[in-house]
N, C-alpha and C positions, 0 to 999 in steps of 0.2 A: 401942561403938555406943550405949550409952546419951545420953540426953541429946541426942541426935544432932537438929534441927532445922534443915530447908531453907525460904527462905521465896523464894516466883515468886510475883513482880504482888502481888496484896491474900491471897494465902493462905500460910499455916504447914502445914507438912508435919512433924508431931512425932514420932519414934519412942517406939512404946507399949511394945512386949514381941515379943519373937518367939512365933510359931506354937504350938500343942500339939507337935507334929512337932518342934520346933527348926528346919528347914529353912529356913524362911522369916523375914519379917519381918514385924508392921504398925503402922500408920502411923496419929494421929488427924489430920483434916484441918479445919484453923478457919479463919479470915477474921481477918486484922490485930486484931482487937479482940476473939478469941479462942473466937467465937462456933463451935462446935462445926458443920461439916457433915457431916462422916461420916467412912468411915476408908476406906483403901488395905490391901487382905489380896492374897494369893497365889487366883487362882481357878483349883482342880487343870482342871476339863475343858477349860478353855482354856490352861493353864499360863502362865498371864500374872499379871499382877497388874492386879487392878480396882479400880477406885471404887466403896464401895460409899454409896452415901448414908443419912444415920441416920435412921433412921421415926419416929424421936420430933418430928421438925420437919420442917416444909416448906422445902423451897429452891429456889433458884431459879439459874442461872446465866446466864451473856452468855460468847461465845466467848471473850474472851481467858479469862476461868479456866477453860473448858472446857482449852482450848489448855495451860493451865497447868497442870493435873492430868493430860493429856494426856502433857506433858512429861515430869512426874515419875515416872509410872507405865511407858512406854519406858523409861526411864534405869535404873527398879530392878530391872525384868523382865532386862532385859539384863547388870546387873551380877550376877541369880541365876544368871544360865545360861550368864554368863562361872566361873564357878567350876569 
């Protein structure tokens, strides 16, 4: 899994490290040009996995990368809880 990088529409989906737990996995999430938006972690009280966006910057989004991180985050939730 290392190394592991998906790229939908203008953003990179990078695998960082798994979890304290090992369970899980996350993710930092950039813009084609590598610019840092935040990252994709496991969130227990919903048991999903969320977006979280990184507080050190402001962002901003338009539907399709909504949709896009959207996407990613179904697909990895589903691939934990296929396990």
């Amino acid at each position: 899994m290392t190394n592991e990088t998906t790229i939908k529409g203008y953003l990179e989906f990078h695998f960082k490290e798994k979890s304290k737990s090992g369970k899980t996995n996350i993710w930092l999430v950039s813009n084609l040009d590598g610019y840092l938006l935040g990252f994709v972690k496991w969130h227990p009280p919903w048991r999903c996995y969320s977006f979280q966006p990184d507080e050190k910057v402001g962002t901003l989004y338009e539907y399709k990368c909504l949709r896009d991180i959207a996407d990613f985050i179904e697909e990895k939730t589903k691939e934990h809880k296929e396990k």
